[in-house]
C-alpha positions in Angstrom: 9.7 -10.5 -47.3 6.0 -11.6 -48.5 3.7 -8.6 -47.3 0.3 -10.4 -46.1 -3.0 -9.9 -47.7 -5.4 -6.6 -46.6 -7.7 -10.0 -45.0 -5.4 -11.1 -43.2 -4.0 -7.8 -41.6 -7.7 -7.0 -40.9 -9.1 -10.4 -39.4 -5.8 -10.8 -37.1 -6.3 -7.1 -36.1 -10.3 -8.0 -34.9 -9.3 -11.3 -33.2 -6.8 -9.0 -31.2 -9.8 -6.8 -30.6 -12.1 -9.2 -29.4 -9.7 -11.0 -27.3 -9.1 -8.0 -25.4 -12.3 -7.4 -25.0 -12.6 -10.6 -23.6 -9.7 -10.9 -20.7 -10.8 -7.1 -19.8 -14.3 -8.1 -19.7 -13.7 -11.5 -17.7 -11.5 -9.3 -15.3 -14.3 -7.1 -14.6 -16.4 -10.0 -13.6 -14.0 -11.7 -11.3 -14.0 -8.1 -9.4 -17.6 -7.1 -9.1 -17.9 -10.7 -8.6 -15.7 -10.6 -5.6 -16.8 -7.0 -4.4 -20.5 -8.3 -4.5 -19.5 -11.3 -2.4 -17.7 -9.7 0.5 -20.6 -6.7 0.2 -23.6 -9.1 0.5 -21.7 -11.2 3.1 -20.2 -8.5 4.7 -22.7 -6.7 5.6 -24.6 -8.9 7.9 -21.8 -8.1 10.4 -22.3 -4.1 10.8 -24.1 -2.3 13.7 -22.8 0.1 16.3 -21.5 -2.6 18.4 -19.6 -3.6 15.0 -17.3 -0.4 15.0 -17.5 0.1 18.8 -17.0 -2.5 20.7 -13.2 -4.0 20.3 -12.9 -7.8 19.6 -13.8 -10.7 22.2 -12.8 -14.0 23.0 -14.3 -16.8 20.5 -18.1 -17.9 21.4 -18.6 -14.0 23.5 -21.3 -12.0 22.0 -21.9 -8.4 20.8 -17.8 -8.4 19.5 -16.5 -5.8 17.0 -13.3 -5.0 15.5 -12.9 -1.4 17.2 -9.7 -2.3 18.2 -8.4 -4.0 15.2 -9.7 -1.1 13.2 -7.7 1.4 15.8 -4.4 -0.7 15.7 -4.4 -1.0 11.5 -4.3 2.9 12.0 -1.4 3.1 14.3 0.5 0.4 12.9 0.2 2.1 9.2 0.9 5.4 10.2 4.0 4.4 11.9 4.9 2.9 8.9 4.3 6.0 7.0 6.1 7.9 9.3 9.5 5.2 9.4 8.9 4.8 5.9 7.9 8.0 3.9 10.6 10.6 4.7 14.0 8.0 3.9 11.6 7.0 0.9 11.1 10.8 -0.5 14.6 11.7 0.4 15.9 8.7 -1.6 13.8 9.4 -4.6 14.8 13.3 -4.6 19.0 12.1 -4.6 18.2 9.8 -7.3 16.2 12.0 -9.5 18.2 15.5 -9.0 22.0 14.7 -7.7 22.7 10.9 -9.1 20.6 10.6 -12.5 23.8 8.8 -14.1 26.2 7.8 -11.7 26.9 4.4 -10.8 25.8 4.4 -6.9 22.6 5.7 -8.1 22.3 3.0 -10.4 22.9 0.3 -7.6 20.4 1.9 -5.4 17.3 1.7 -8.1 18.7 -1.7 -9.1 18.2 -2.5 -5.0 14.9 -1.1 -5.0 13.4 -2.9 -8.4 14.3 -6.0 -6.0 12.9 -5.0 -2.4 10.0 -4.2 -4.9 9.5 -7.4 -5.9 10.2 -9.8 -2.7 7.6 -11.2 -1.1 6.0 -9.6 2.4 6.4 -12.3 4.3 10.1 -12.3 3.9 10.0 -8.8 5.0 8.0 -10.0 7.9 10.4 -12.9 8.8 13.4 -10.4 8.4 12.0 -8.1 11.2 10.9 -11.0 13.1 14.7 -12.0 13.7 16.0 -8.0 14.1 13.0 -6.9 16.7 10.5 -9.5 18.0 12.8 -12.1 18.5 15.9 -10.1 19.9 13.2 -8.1 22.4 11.4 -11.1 23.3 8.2 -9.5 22.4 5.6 -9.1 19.4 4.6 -5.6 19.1 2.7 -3.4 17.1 6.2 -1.4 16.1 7.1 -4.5 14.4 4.8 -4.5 12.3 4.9 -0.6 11.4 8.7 -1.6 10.6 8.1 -4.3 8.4 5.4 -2.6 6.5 7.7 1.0 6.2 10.5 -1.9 4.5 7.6 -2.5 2.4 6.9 0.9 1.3 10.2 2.2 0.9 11.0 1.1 -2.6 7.4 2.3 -3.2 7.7 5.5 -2.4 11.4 5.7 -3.6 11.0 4.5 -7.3 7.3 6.8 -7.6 9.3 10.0 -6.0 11.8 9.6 -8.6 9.9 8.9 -11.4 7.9 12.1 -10.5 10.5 14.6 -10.0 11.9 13.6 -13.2 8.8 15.2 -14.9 9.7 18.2 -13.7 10.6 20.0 -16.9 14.7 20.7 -16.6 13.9 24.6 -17.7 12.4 24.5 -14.4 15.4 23.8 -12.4 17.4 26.0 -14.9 15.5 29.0 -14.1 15.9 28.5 -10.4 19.7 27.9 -10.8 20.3 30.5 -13.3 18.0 33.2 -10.4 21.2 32.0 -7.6 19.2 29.5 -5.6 21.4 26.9 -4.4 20.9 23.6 -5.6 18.9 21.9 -2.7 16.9 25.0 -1.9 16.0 24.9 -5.4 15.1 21.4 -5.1 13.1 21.7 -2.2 11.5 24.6 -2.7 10.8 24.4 -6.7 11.0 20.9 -8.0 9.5 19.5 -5.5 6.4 21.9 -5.1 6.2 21.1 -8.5 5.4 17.8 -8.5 3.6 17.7 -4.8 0.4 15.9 -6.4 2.7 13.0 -7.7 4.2 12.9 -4.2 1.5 12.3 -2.8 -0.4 9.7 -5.1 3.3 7.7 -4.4 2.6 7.6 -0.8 -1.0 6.8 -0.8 -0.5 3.8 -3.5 2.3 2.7 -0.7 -0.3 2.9 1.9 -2.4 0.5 -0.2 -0.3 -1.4 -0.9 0.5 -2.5 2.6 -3.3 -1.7 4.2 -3.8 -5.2 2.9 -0.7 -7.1 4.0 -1.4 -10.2 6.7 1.8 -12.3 6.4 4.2 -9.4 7.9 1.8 -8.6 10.9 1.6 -12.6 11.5 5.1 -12.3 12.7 5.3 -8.9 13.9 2.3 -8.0 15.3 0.5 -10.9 15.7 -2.8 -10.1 17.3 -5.0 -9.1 20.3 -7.8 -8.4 21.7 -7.4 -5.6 24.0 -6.9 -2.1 22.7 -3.8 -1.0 20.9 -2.4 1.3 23.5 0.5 -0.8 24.4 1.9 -0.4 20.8 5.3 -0.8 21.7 5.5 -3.6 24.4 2.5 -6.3 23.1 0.9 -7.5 20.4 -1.8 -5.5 18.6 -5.0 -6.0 17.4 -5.1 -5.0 13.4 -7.8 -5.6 10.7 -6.1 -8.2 8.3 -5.0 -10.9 11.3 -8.4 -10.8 12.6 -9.5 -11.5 9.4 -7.2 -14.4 9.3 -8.2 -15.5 12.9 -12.0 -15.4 12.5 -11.9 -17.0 9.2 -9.8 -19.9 9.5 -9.3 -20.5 13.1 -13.2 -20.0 14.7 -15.7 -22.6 14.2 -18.2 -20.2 15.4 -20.6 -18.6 12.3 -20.7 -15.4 14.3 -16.9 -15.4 13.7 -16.8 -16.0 10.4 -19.6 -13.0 9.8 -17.3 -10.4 11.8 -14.6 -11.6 9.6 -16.5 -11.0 6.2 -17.9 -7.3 7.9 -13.7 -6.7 8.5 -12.9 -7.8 5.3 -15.7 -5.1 3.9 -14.1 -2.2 5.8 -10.8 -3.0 4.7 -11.5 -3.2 1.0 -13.5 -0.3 1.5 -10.7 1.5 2.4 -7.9 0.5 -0.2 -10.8 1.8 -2.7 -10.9 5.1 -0.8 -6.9 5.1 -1.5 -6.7 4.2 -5.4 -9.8 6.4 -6.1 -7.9 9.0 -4.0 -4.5 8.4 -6.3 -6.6 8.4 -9.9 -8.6 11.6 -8.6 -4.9 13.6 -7.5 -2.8 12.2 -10.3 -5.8 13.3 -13.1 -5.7 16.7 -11.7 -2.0 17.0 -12.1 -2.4 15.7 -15.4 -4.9 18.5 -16.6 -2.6 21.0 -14.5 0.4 20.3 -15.8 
């Protein structure tokens, strides 16, 4: 085989540079392009009354998105709560009791594909196994179909974290008596509590931002969330959705920009929360 010329190596090597440096740099623009927009538009809509008051009927002043804001936090932690434990306890079998068996193998297979099918299916399948069969949207529905959306998440991160764990680890806790699950709950996993973690947050960003499963779970309201199992429920992406597209009022539209603020806000908290956890269990590890 011909070995190409030193040019050659070194001009193909600095157009593979540069383009790089291109894409990473156009991506940087699209997103501070997009953060500046929904900050400079956004912004207009906050005030007390803003984070107060819960949303009104289109054309009523002095509205907020209190009770949106309220319902996204009940309906996400419900999901965490449905969704987290089966996740962490699915990740610990695979990682420590089914590394190279074939069930174990089916199961992450299962999970790579939950991973990668779309919300809204997730948010039609609930649609037909709760809201349809009780008659009913409610804000449970939509904590279900978000925890079906986390699951794999959280499964596929727990495992790929435990199996960091150094094995000498769990041979030292074997080889002191400890039976196998104490030594998996109590060693292993305390081990690799910061990884845990930055797997359930990223799951919680992931779904903070999801419309399409509420749309046919939870739908929307606007009274206040307390009825979280019988009625629909006010949350931050629908009303998003509703102000946007479906108001021809400018006040409306405003509100919507001011929720979408809060909301992006928010997923940042989350990833800067993972980077910030995961860096330290890098440096401690």
């Amino acid at each position: 085989m011909k070995r190409r010329g030193l040019f050659f190596r070194k001009s193909t090597d600095a157009i593979i540079k540069l383009l790089s440096l291109v894409f990473v740099a156009l991506a940087l623009v699209v997103m501070f392009w997009i953060l500046f927009t929904v900050c400079a538009r956004g912004i207009e809509a906050f005030g007390w009354a803003f984070f107060v008051e819960p949303t009104k009927p289109y054309g009523i002043p002095d509205g907020g998105i209190a009770n949106a804001l309220l319902g996204t936090v009940f309906i996400t932690l419900g999901a965490v709560v449905i969704g987290v434990p089966p996740g962490i306890l699915g990740g610990i079998y695979l990682s420590e009791f089914a590394r190279d068996n074939v069930f174990g193998n089916v199961i992450r297979f299962s999970a790579n594909v939950m991973m990668g099918i779309p919300s809204i299916i997730c948010g039609l399948f609930v649609y037909a196994m709760l809201v349809f069969t009780t008659g009913h949207f409610s804000g449970f529905a939509g904590s279900v179909a978000l925890s079906v959306i986390m699951f794999p998440v959280i499964l596929r991160t727990t495992e790929d974290m435990l199996r960091m764990v150094p094995d000498s680890l769990r041979e030292s806790a074997l080889a002191i008596g400890m039976p196998r699950w104490r030594a998996t709950f109590s060693v292993i996993c305390r081990a690799a509590r910061s990884g845990l973690v930055t797997g359930v947050l990223l799951a919680i960003a992931r779904v903070s931002g999801e419309t399409a499963p509420l749309l046919f779970t939870a739908l929307w309201s606007d009274d206040w969330p307390f009825k979280f199992f019988s009625q629909p429920t006010a949350n931050l992406t629908v009303t998003i959705n509703e102000y946007a597209t479906n108001s021809p009022f400018q006040i409306m539209h405003t509100r919507a920009w001011g929720a979408a603020l809060v909301i992006t806000v928010i997923i940042l908290l989350l990833n800067i929360s993972c980077r910030i956890i995961f860096k330290n269990k890098e440096h401690t590890s």
